[in-house]
C-alpha positions as CSV (number, residue, x, y, z in Angstrom):
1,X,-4.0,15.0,-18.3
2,X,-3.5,15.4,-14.5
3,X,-0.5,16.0,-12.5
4,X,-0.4,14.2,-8.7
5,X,1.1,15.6,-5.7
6,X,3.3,13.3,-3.5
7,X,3.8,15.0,0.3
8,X,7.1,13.8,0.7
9,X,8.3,13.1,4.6
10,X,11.7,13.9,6.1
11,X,13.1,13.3,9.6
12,X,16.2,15.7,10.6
13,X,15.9,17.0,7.9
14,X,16.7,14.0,5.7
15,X,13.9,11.7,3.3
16,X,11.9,9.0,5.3
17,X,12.2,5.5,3.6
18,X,8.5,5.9,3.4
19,X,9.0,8.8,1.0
20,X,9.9,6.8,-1.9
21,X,7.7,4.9,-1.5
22,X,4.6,7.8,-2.1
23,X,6.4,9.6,-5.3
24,X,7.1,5.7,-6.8
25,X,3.4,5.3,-6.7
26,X,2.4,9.0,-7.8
27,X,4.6,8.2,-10.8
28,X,2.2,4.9,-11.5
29,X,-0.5,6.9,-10.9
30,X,0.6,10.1,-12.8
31,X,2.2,7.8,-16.4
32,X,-1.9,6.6,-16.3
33,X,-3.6,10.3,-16.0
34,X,-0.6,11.5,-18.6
35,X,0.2,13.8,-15.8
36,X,3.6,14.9,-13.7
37,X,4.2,14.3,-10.5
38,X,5.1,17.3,-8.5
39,X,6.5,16.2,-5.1
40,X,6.6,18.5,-2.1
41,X,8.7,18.5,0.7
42,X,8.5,20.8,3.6
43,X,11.3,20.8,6.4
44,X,13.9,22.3,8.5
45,X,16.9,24.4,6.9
46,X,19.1,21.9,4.6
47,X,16.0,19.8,3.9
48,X,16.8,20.5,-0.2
49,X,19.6,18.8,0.1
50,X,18.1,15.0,0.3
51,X,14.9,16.6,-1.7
52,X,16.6,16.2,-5.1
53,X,17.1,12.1,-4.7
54,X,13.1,12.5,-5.1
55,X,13.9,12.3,-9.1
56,X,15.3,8.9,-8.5
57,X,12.0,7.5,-8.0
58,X,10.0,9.5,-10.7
59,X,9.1,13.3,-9.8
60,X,9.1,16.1,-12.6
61,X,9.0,19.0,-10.1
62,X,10.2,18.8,-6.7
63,X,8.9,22.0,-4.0
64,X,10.9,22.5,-1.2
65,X,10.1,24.9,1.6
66,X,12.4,24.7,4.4
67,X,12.7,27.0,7.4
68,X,14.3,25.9,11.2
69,X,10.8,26.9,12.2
70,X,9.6,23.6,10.0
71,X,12.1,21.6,11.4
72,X,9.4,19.6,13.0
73,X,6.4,19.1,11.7
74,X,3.8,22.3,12.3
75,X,0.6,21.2,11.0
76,X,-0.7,24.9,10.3
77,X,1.7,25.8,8.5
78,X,2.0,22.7,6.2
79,X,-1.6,22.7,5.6
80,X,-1.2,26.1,4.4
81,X,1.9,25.0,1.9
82,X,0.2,21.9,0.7
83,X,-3.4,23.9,-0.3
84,X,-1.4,27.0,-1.9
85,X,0.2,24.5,-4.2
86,X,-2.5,22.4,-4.9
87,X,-4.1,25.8,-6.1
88,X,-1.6,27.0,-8.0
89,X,-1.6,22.8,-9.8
90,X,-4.9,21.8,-9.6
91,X,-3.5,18.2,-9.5
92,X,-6.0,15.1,-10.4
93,X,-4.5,13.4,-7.3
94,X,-2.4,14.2,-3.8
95,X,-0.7,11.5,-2.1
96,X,0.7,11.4,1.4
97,X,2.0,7.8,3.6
98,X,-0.5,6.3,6.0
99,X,2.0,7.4,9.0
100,X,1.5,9.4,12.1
101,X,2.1,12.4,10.2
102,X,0.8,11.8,7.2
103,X,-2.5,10.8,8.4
104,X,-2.7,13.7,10.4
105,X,-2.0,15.9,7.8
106,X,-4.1,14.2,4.8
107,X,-7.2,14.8,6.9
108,X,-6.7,18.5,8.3
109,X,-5.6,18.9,4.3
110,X,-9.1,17.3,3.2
111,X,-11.4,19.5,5.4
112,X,-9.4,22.8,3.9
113,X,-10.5,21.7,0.8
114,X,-13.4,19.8,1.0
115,X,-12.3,16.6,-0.7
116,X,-13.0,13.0,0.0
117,X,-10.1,10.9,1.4
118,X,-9.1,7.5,1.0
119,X,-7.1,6.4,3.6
120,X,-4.4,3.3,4.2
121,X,-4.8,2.4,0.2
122,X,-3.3,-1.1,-0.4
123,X,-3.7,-1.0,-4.2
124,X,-4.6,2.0,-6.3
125,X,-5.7,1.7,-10.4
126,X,-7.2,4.5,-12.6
127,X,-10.2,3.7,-14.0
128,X,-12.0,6.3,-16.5
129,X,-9.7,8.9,-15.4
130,X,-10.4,8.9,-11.9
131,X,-8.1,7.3,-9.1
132,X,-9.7,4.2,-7.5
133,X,-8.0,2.4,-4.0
134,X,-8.7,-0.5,-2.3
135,X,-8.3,-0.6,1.1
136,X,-9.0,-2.9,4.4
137,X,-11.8,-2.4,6.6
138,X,-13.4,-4.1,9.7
139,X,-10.3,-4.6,11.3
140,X,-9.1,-6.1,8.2
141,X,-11.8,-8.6,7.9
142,X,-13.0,-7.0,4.3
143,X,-11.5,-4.5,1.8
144,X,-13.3,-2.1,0.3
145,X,-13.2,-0.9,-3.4
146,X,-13.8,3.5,-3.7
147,X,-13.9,5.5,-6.8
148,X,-13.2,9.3,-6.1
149,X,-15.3,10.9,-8.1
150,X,-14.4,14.2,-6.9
151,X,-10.5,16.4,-7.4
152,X,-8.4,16.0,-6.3
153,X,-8.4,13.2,-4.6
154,X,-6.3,12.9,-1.3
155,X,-5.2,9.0,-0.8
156,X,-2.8,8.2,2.3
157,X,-0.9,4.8,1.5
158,X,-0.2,1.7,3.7
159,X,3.7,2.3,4.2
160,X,5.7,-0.8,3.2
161,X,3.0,-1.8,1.2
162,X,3.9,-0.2,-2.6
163,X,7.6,-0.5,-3.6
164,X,9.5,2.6,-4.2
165,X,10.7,1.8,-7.7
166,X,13.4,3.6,-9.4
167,X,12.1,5.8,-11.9
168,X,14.4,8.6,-13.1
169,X,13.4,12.0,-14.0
170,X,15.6,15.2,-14.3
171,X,13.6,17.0,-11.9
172,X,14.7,20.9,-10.4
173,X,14.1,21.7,-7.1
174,X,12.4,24.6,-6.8
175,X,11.8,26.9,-3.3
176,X,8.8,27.7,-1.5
177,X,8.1,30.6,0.3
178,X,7.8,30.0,4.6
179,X,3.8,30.9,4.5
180,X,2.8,33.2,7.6
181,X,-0.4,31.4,10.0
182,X,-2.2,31.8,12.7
183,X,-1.0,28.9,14.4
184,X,-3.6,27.0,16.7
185,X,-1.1,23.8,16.8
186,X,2.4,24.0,17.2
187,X,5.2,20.7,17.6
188,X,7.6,21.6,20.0
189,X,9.4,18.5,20.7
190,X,9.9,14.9,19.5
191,X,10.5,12.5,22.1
192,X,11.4,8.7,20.7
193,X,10.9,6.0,22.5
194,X,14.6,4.4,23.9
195,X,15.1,1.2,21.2
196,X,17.1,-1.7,22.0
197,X,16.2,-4.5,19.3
198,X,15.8,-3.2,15.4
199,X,12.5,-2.0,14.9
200,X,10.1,-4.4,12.7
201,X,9.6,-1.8,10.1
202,X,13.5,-1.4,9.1
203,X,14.4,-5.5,9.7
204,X,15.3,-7.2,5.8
205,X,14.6,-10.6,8.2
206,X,11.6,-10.8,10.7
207,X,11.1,-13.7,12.8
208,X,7.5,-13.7,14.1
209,X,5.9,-16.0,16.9
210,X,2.0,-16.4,17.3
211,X,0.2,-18.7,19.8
212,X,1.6,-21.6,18.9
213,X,4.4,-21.6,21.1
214,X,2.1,-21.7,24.0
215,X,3.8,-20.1,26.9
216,X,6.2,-17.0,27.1
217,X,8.8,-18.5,27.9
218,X,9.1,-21.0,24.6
219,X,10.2,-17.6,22.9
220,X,13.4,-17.9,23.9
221,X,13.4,-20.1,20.6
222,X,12.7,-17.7,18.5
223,X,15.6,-15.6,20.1
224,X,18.0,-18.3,19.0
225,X,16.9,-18.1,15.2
226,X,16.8,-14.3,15.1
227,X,20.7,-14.6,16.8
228,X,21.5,-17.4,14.2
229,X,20.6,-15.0,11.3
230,X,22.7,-11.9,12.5
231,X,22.5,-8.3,12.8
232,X,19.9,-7.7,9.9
233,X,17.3,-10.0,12.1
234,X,14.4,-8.7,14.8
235,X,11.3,-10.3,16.8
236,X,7.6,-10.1,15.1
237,X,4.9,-10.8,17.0
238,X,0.8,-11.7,16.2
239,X,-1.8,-10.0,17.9
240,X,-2.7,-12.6,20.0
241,X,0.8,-13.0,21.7
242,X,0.9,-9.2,22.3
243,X,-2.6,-9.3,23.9
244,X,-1.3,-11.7,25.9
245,X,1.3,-9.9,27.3
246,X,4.3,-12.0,26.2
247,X,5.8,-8.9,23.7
248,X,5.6,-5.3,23.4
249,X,3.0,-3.5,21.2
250,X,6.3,-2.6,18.8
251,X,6.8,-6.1,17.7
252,X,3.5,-6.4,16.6
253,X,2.6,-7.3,12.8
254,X,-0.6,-7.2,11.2
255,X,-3.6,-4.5,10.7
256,X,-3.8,-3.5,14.0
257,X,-0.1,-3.3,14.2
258,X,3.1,-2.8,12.1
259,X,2.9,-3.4,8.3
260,X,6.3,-4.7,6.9
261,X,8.3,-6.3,3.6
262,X,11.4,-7.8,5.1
263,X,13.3,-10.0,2.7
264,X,12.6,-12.7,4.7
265,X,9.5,-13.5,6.9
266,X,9.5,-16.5,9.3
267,X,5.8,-17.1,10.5
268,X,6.1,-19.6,13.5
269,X,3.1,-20.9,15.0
270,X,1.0,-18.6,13.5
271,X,-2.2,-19.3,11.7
272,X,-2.5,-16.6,9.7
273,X,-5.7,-14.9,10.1
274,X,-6.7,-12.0,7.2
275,X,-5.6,-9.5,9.5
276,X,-1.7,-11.2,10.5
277,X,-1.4,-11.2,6.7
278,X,-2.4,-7.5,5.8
279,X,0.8,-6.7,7.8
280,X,3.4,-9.5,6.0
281,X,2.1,-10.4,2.5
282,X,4.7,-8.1,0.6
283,X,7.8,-10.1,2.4
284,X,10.1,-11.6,-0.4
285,X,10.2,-14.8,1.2
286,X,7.7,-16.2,3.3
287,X,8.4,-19.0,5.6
288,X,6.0,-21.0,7.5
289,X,6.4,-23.4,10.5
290,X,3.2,-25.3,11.9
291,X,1.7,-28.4,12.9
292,X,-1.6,-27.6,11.3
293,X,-1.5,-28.8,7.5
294,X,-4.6,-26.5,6.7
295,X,-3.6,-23.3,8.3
296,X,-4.4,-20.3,6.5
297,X,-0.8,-19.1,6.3
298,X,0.8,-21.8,4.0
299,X,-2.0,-20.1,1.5
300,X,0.9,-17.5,1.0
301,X,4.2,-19.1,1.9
302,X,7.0,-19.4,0.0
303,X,8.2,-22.4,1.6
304,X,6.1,-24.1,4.6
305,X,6.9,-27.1,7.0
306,X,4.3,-29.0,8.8
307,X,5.6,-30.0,11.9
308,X,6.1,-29.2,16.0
309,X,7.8,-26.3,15.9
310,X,9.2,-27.2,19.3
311,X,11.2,-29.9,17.1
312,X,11.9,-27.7,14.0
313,X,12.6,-25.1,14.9
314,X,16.1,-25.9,17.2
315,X,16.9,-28.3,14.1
316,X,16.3,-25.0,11.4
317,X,18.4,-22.8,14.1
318,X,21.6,-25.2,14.5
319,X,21.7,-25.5,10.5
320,X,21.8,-22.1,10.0
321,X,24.7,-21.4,12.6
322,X,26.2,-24.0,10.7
323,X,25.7,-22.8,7.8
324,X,27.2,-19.4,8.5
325,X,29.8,-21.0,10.4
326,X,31.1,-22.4,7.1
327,X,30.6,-19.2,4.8
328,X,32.6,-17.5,7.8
């Protein structure tokens, strides 16, 4: 038996998606090891609030230690929370999401205590008690199978990547005290980024372009499907067309970029090399559009049509209008 610790994110005080997403796979993990899960969530004032919808998606326990002076996220501090309770547990297992902050955290976590950490896990099984991930390497050109061998294991996962499926439990929240540090690090301000499009991540429909449209300005025909499909649409983009310089960074899917799940993915003129599909294989639906019959990326579409997407793709865009036209 072995409890797992899921590091739980917030944002303004309030749950990131992505924190879900870690306790619904510390439950998997934790029903195999006959264990709990204990998640833990460390924020500014109010933050125990949104904490107790953690049940919803399988945690026994759920620690909350919330201070203004947490409100953003102070490494030292957290560190400190995160290794008092895994003291006080001795869990088989701690889980964190392969974000900005939780990558940053799992590792300063791993040197306080010594422990091996998997990072960006796509999978993750239990094999003769012990946690085992797999996870890409090589730019996404292999994966690689580790065995912990080791407790407890810290294991960051891809975000977007494992569902967060709901699992009730009838978990209490309980309060952690504000631990005093010697702080080397300290957050003092969060600037985002000015968004004018929906970000790739939070889209339920992505419509993504690779090199087969051949010039920036054929995009302009993707920008007719994503306004065809509505509000709930947004631009994806392969590496190739952002090393190009034809779109920003933030549209980018695949291992060096964004990972998402939309409900719907349109891949149009793209191949679909391993690392393009690391970032888009969870989608619902996958839809494919290109002239070559043997590209890779049909290998995991739902629905694929082989064909100019310079002819196809105005056709697919005036149906749809149509189409909504007529439920409208």
């Amino acid at each position: 038996m072995a409890d797992i610790l899921a590091f739980a994110e917030t944002r303004a005080g309030v749950l990131r998606p992505v924190a879900g997403e870690v306790v619904a796979t510390a439950r998997t993990v934790a029903d195999q090891l006959n264990g709990q899960v204990v998640a833990i969530v460390v924020g500014g004032a109010g933050s125990s609030e949104s904490a107790s919808d953690l049940s919803r998606f399988g945690a026994d326990r759920i620690l909350v230690c919330e201070d203004e002076s947490l409100a953003l996220y102070q490494p030292d501090a957290t560190v400190e929370i995160l290794a008092s309770v895994a003291e006080d547990v001795t869990p088989g297992a701690i889980l964190f999401a392969a974000s900005a902050q939780g990558k940053d955290l799992s590792a300063r976590l791993a040197a306080r205590l010594d422990v091996a950490l998997g990072s960006e896990a796509t999978e993750i099984s239990v094999e003769d008690g012990a946690p085992v991930i797999i996870r890409p390497m090589y730019a996404g050109k292999a994966y690689g199978r580790f065995r912990f061998l080791g407790s407890p294991a810290l294991i960051s996962i891809r975000p977007n990547v494992f569902p967060a499926v709901s699992n009730p439990r009838e978990a209490v929240v309980e309060s952690l005290p504000v631990p005093e540090v010697a702080v080397k690090t300290r957050v003092v301000a969060v600037e985002a980024a000015e968004r004018t499009a929906l970000d790739v991540r939070e889209a339920s429909v992505v419509v993504a372009g690779g090199r087969g449209l051949q010039d920036e300005s054929n995009w302009r025909l993707l920008e007719d499907l994503v306004d065809a499909l509505g509000d709930d649409a947004t631009l994806g983009a392969s590496r190739a067309v952002v090393d190009a310089g034809w779109r920003p960074h933030s549209e980018q899917v695949g291992q060096t970029g964004k990972v998402v799940s939309p409900n719907l993915y349109f891949a149009v003129g793209i191949s679909g090399a391993i690392q393009h599909l690391a970032g888009m294989r969870t989608a619902g639906v996958i839809v494919a559009v290109n002239k070559d019959a043997e590209a890779p990326i049909f290998g995991v579409a739902n629905y694929g049509v082989v064909g100019d997407l310079f002819e196809v793709l105005p056709k697919l865009t005036e149906e749809i209008r149509a189409a909504r036209r007529s439920d409208g």
